[in-house]
N, C-alpha and C positions, 0 to 999 in steps of 0.2 A: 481401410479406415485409419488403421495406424501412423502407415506414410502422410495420408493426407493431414492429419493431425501432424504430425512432426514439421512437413511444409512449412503450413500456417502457422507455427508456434516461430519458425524461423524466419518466414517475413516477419512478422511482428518484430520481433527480437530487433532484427535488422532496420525499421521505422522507427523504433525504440533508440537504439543506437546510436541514429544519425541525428536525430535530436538531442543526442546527450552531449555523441561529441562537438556538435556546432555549439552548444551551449560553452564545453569550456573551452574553445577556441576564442568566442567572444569573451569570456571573461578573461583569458589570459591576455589578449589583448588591450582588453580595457581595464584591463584590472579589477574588474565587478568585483562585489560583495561576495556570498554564498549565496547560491542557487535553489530557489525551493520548488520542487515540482510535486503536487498533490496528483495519484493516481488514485483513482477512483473507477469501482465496479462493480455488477451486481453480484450477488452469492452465483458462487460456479463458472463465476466467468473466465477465469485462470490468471486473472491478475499477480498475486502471489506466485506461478509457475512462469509468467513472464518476465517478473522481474527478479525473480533469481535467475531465469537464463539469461536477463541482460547485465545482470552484474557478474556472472561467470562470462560471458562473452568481452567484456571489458575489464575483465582480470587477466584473461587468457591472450590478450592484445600490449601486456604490460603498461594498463593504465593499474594504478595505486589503489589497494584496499582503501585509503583515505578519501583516493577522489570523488567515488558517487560509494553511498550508503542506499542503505533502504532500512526505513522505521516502518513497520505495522503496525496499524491503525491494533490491531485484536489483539496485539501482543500483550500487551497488559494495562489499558485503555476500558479491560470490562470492570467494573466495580465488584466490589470482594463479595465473598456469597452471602454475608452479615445481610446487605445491605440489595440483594436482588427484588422482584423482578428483575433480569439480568436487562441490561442497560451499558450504555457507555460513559466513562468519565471526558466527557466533551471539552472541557474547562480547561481538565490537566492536559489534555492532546493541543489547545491551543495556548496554553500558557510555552509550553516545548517548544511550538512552532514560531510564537512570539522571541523568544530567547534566544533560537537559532537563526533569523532573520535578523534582529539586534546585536549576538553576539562575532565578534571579531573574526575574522578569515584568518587566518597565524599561517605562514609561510614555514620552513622545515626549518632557518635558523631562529627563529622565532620559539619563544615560551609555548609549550600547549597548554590547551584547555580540554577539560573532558566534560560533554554534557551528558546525561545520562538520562534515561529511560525506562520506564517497568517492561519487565517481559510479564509473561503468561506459564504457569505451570500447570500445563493439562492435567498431570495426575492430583491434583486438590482442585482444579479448576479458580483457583486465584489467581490473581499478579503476584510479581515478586518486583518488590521498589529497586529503583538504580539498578538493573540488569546491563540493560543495554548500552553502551558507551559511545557515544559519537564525539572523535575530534575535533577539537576547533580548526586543524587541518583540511577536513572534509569538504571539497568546494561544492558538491551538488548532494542534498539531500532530498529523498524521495520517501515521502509517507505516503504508506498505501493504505488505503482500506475504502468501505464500500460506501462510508458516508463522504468521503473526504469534498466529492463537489455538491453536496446537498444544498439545495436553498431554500433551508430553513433555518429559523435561528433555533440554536449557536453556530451549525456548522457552515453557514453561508460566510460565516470569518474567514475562514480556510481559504476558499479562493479569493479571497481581499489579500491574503497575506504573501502567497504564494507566488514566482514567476512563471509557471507553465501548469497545464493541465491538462491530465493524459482520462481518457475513458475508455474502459474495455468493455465490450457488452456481449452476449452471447444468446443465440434462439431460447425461449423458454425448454422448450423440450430438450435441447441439449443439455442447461444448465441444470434440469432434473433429475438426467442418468447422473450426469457427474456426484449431483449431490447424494443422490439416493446412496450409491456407494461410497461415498466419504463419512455418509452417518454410521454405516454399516461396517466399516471399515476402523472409524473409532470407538464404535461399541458404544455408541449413541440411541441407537433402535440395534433391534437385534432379528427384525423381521423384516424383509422388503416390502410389506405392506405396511408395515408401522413405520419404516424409513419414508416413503411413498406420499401417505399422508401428511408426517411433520413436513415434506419439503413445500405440499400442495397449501398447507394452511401457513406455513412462515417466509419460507425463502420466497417463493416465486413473489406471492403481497410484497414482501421486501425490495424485490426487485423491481416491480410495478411502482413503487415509491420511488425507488430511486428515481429510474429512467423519467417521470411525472416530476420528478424537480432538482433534475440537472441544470448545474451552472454549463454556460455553453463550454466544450473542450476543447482546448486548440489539437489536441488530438484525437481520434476518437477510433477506435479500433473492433472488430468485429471477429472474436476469438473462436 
């Protein structure tokens, strides 16, 4: 099971890849803007695990921490505990998105700019404001998270604003083991039956929403 998991995590990676690097191929040639690619996918689908191996895979290639980023949609996008039912600040995820689509591509001799972002502190379950730093250097940004191609409003802005659109999607019962142990593992339930449930009553609905109103993806990936 393992290998075969390992495989699949590295075609992907590797579909992942060759979209990224044709992407700044064309822009070097054309000189394009910055590049926005929304990844979007259901809970447990291993999006998050994909695109850090794609961004280790094009660091280890000697492309540039600056060339492709990755923003998470979760990283500090949930609203503070003040102010739960927990939920997402939709507004500040596309105000970022707006900003970095408008804001300037700056070349190495060129002035930088730093846009910033909230991260996420698990241990208070807050955001933490301006964590996250992204270059104006940076020519392809990828925010990930599970609403990113939702069509619904707010988040149907997202693929209006964006160049490319990736989708991961994963069987229901896979994406159940995965999560059941992820709650278990962050000390979210503390029973596998009590993990079991939260996934049956939240994630999986969750992910039936999604999948029920996806923008169509120019990629679409089966993790």
């Amino acid at each position: 099971m393992a290998a075969s998991m390992i495989m699949d995590l590295e075609k992907n990676v590797a579909t992942l890849r060759g979209r990224i690097d044709r992407l700044l191929e064309q822009q070097e040639s054309n000189a394009h803007g910055r590049i926005l690619v929304a990844l979007a996918g259901v809970p447990g689908s291993g999006k998050t695990t994909a695109s850090s191996a794609l961004l280790a895979s094009l660091y280890n290639s000697g492309r540039s921490r600056e060339d492709v980023v990755v923003v998470p949609m979760r990283s500090g996008y949930g609203l503070p505990e003040t102010r739960r039912p927990f939920t997402f600040d939709a507004d500040g995820l596309l105000d970022l998105i707006a900003t970095l689509k408008a804001g300037p591509l700056t070349g190495p001799d060129a002035e930088e700019h730093i846009f910033t972002a909230p991260s996420f502190d698990h241990a208070v379950q807050d955001p933490v404001a301006d964590d996250i730093h992204i270059s104006s250097r940076s020519k392809i940004v990828i925010i990930e998270g599970n609403y990113t191609l939702l069509d619904e409003h707010p988040w149907n802005k997202i693929a209006e604003l964006v160049d490319e659109r990736w989708f991961v999607d994963v069987p229901p019962e896979i994406a159940k083991e995965r999560l059941v142990l992820r709650h278990l593992a962050a000390g979210i339930e503390t029973s596998r039956e009590a993990a079991a449930h939260r996934v049956e009553e939240n994630d999986l609905p969750n992910g039936d929403l999604i999948r029920s109103k996806l923008f169509e993806p120019d990629v679409r990936i089966v993790n």
